[in-house]
C-alpha positions as CSV (number, residue, x, y, z in Angstrom):
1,X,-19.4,-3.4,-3.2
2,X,-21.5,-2.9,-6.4
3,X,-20.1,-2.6,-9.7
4,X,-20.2,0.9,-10.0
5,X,-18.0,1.8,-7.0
6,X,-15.9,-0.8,-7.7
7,X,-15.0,0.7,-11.1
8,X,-14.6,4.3,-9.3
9,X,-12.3,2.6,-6.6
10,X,-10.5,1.0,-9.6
11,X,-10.3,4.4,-11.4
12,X,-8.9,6.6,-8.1
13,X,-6.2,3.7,-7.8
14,X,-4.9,3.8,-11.3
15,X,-5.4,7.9,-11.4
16,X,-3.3,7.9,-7.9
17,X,-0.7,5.5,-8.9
18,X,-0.1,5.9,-12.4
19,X,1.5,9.8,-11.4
20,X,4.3,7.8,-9.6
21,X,4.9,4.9,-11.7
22,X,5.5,7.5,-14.8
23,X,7.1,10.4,-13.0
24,X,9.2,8.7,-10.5
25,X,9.8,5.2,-10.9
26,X,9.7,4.2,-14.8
27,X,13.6,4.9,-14.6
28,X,14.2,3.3,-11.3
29,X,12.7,0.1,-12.1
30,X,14.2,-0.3,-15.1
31,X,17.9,0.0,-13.7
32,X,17.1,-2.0,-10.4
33,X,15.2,-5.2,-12.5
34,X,17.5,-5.9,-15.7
35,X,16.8,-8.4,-18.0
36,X,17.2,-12.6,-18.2
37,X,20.9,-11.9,-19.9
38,X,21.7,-11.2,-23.8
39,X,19.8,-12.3,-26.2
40,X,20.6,-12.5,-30.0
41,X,19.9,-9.3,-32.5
42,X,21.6,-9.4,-35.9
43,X,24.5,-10.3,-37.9
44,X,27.0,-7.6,-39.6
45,X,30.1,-7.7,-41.7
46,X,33.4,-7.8,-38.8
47,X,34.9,-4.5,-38.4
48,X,37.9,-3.5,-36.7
49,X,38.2,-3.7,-33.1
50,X,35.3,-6.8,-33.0
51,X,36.0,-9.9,-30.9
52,X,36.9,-12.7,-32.6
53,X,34.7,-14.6,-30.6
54,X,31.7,-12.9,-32.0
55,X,32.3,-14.0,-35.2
56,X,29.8,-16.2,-36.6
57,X,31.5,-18.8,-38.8
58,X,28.2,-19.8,-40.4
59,X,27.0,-16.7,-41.8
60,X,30.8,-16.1,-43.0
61,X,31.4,-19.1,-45.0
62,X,27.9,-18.4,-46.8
63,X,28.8,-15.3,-47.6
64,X,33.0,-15.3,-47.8
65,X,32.8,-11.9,-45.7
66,X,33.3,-11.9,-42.3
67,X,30.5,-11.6,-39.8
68,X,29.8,-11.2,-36.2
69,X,26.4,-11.9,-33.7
70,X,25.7,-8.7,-32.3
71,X,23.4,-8.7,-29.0
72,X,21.5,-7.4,-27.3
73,X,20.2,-7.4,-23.5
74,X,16.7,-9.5,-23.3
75,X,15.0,-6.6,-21.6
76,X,11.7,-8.2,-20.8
77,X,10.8,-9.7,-17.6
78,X,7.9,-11.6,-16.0
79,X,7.1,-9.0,-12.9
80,X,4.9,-11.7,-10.2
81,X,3.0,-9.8,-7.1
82,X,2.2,-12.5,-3.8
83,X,-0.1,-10.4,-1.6
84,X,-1.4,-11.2,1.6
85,X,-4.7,-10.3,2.2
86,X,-5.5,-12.3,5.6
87,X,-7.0,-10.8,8.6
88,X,-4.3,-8.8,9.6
89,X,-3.8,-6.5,6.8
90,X,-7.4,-5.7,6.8
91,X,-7.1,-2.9,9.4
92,X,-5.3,0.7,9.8
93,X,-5.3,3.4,12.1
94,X,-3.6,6.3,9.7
95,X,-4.0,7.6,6.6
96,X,-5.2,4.8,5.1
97,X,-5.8,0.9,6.0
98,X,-2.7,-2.1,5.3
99,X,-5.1,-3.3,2.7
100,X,-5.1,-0.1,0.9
101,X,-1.3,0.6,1.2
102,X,-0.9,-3.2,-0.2
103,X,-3.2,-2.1,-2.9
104,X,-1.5,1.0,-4.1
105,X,1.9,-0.8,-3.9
106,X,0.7,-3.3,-5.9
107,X,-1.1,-0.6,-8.2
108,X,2.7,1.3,-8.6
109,X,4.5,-1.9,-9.2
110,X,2.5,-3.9,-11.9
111,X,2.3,0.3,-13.4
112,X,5.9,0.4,-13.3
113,X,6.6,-3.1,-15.0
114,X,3.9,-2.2,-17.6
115,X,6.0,0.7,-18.7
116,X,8.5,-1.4,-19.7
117,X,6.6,-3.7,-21.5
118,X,7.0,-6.8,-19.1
119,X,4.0,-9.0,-17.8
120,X,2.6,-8.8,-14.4
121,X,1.1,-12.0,-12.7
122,X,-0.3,-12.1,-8.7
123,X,-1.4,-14.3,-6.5
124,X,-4.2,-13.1,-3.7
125,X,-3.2,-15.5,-0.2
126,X,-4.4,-16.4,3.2
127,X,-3.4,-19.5,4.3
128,X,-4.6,-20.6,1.1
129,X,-4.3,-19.2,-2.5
130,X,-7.5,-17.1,-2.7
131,X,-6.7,-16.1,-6.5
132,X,-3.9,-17.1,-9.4
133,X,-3.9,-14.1,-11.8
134,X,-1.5,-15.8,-14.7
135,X,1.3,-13.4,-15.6
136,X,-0.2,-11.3,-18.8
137,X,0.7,-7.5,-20.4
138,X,-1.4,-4.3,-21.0
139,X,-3.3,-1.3,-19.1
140,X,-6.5,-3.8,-19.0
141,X,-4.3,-6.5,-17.4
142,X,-2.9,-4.5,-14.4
143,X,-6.7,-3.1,-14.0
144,X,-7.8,-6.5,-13.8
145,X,-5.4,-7.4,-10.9
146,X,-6.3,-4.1,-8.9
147,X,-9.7,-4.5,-9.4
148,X,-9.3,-8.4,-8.2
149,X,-7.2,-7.1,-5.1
150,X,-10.2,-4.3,-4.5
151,X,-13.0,-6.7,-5.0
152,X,-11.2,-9.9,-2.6
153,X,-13.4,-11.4,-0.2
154,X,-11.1,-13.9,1.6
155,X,-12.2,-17.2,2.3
156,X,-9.0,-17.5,4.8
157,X,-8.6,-15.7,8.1
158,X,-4.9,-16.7,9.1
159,X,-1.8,-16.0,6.6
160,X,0.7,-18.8,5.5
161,X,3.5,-17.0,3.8
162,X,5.2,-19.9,2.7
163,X,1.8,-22.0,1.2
164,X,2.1,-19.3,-1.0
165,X,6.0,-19.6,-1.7
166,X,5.7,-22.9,-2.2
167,X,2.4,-22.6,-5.0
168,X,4.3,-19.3,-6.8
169,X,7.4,-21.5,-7.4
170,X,5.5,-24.8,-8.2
171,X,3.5,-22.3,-11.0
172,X,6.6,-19.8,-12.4
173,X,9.1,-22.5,-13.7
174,X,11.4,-19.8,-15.3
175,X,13.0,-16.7,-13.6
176,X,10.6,-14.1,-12.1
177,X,10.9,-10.7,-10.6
178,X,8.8,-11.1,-7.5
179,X,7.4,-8.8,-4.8
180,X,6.0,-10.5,-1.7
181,X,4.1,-7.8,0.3
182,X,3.1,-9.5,4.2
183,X,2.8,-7.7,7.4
184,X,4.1,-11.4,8.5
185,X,1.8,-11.1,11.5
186,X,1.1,-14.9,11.3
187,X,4.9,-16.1,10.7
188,X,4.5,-19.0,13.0
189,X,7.4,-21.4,12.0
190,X,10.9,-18.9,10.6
191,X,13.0,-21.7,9.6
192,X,10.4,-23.1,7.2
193,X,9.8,-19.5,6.2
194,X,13.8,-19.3,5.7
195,X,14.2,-22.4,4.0
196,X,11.2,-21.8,1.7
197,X,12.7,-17.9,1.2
198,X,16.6,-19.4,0.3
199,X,14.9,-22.1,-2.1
200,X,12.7,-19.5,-4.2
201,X,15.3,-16.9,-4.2
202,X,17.9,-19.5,-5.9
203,X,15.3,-19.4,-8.7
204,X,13.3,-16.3,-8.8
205,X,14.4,-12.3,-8.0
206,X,12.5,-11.9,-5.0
207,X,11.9,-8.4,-2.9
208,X,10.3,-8.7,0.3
209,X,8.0,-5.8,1.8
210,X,6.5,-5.8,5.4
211,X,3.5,-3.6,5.8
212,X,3.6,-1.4,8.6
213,X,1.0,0.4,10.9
214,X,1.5,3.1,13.5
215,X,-0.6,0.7,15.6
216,X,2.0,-2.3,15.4
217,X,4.7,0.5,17.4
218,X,2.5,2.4,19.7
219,X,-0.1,1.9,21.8
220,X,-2.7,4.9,22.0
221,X,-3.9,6.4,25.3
222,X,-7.8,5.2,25.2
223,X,-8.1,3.3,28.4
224,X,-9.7,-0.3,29.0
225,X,-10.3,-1.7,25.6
226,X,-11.2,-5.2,24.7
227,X,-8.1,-6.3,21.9
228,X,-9.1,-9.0,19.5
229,X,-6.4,-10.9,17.4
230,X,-8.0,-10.9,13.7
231,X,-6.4,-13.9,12.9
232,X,-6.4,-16.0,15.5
233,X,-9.8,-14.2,17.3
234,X,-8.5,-14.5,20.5
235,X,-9.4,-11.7,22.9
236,X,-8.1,-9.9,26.1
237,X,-8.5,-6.8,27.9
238,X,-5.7,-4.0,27.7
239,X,-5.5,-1.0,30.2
240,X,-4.1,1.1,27.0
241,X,-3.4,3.9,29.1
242,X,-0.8,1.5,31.5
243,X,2.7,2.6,31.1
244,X,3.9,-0.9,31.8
245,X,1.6,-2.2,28.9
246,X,2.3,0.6,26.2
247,X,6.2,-0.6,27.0
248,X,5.4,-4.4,26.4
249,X,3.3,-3.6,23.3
250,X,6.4,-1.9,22.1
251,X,9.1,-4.3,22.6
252,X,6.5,-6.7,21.0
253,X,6.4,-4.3,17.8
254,X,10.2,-4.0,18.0
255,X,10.9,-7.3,18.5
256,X,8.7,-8.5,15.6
257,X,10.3,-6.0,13.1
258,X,13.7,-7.2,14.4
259,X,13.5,-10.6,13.9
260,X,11.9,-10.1,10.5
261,X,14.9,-7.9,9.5
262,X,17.3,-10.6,10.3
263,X,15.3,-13.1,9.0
264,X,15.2,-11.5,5.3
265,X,18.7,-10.7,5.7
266,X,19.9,-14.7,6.2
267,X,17.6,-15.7,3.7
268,X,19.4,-12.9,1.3
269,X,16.3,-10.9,0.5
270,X,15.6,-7.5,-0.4
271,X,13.9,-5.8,1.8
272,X,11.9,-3.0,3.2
273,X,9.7,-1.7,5.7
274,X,6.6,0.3,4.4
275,X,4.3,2.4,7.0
276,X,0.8,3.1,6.1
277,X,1.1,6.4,7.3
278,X,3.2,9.1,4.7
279,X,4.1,8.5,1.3
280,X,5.2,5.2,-0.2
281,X,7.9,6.6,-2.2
282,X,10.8,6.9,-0.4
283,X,11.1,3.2,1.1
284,X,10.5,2.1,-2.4
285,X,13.0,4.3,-4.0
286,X,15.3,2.7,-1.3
287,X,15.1,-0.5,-2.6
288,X,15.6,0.0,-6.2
289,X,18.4,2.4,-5.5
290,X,20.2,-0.4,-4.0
291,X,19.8,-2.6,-6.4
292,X,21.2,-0.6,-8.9
């Protein structure tokens, strides 16, 4: 696209967006994320009631009154968004595609952690990292990254979730909040995605959130269609209109979000399932509600 509809497609994001990151989840995020611990504020003369603990012995013999550290929680965090934007995602059959419901989650989220004055960092993947955006603060920072996601043209086809993993914790050394948003369409090998999943989340905060279309659950009535796999560009013909195929279609869907449900739950994830179709607050809310 050329510059000028990227900056409008930038601009309807952040206009759409922005209305939910101040109005619904400012509050939510900051209960649901807290801070690396408690970090050091001032000194004051002991009163009654203080710790003895607190006191600092330094400042008291310097001064031959008795003083204590007071602290404070270190509220800002590093906020890092891994986004898959293979094949897969690329499509969508409701109210708007898996690449634009990955777009406006990411919009909300890096909105959200802005508010509180914490940095926001993404990596774009396929099976390889298509773009490192370091971690960085500001309105301009977070329009860079949604105008990076908008603007991708992605060398890869397939998605390696945990290539991506693997680079994210090789790059963010100290304790991150992270949001890994997949349809995990292209989860070939779940113990190394489990393994990969426990070792990060020893280190880092992670929340994981599948991206959902109507398309992965039901099949629609339309007859013979050719079906293409975007990833893998296999094709096959489907009689969509087969009771016997719109059943295994299903149980593939079910199956799929099954096994991924289990799978974040051994590896101790967060996690939620977000549609394409409705509004993204609710499963959102859900998550930082129970993290609260």
């Amino acid at each position: 696209m050329d510059a000028a509809e990227l900056l409008r497609r930038v601009r309807r994001v952040e206009i759409t967006t922005r209305k939910l990151s101040d109005r619904i989840f400012s509050g939510e995020y900051s209960s649901a994320f807290k801070g690396r611990g408690m970090a050091f504020a001032e000194n004051r003369e002991y009163q009654a009631g203080d710790e003895v603990r607190t006191i600092d012995w330094n400042v008291t013999a310097r001064t031959g009154v008795p003083h204590v550290k007071v602290f404070e929680e270190e509220r800002e965090l590093t906020v890092f968004l891994l986004i898959d934007v293979s094949a897969s995602v690329q499509g969508g059959t409701q109210e708007r595609t898996q690449m634009d419901l990955l777009t406006e989650l990411s919009a909300v989220l890096a909105f959200s952690a802005m508010g509180n004055n914490d940095k926001v960092g993404a990596i774009l993947f396929t099976d390889r990292v298509e773009k490192f955006i370091a971690p960085g603060k500001g309105r301009s920072h977070v329009l860079r990254i949604v105008r990076d996601i908008l603007d991708c043209k992605p060398e890869g086809v397939r998605s390696d979730v945990v290539q991506a993993l693997s680079h994210f914790s090789a790059a963010m050394r100290k304790r991150t909040v992270a949001f890994l948003m997949s349809d995990f369409k292209q989860t070939q090998n779940h113990v190394d995605l489990e393994t990969m999943l426990k070792r990060v989340g020893r280190r880092h905060d992670m929340v994981a959130l599948h991206i959902d279309d109507r398309l992965n659950r039901a099949l629609p009535s339309l007859g013979w269609m050719r079906i293409q796999d975007p990833e893998t560009g296999r094709t096959r013909w489907c009689n969509t209109s087969s009771g016997r195929a719109k059943k295994a279609w299903e149980k593939k869907g079910r199956d799929h979000r099954e096994q991924l449900t289990k799978l974040m739950a051994r590896s101790g994830m967060d996690f939620a399932s977000i549609p394409t179709e409705g509004s993204l607050v609710k499963p959102l809310l859900n998550v930082f509600h129970g993290r609260a």
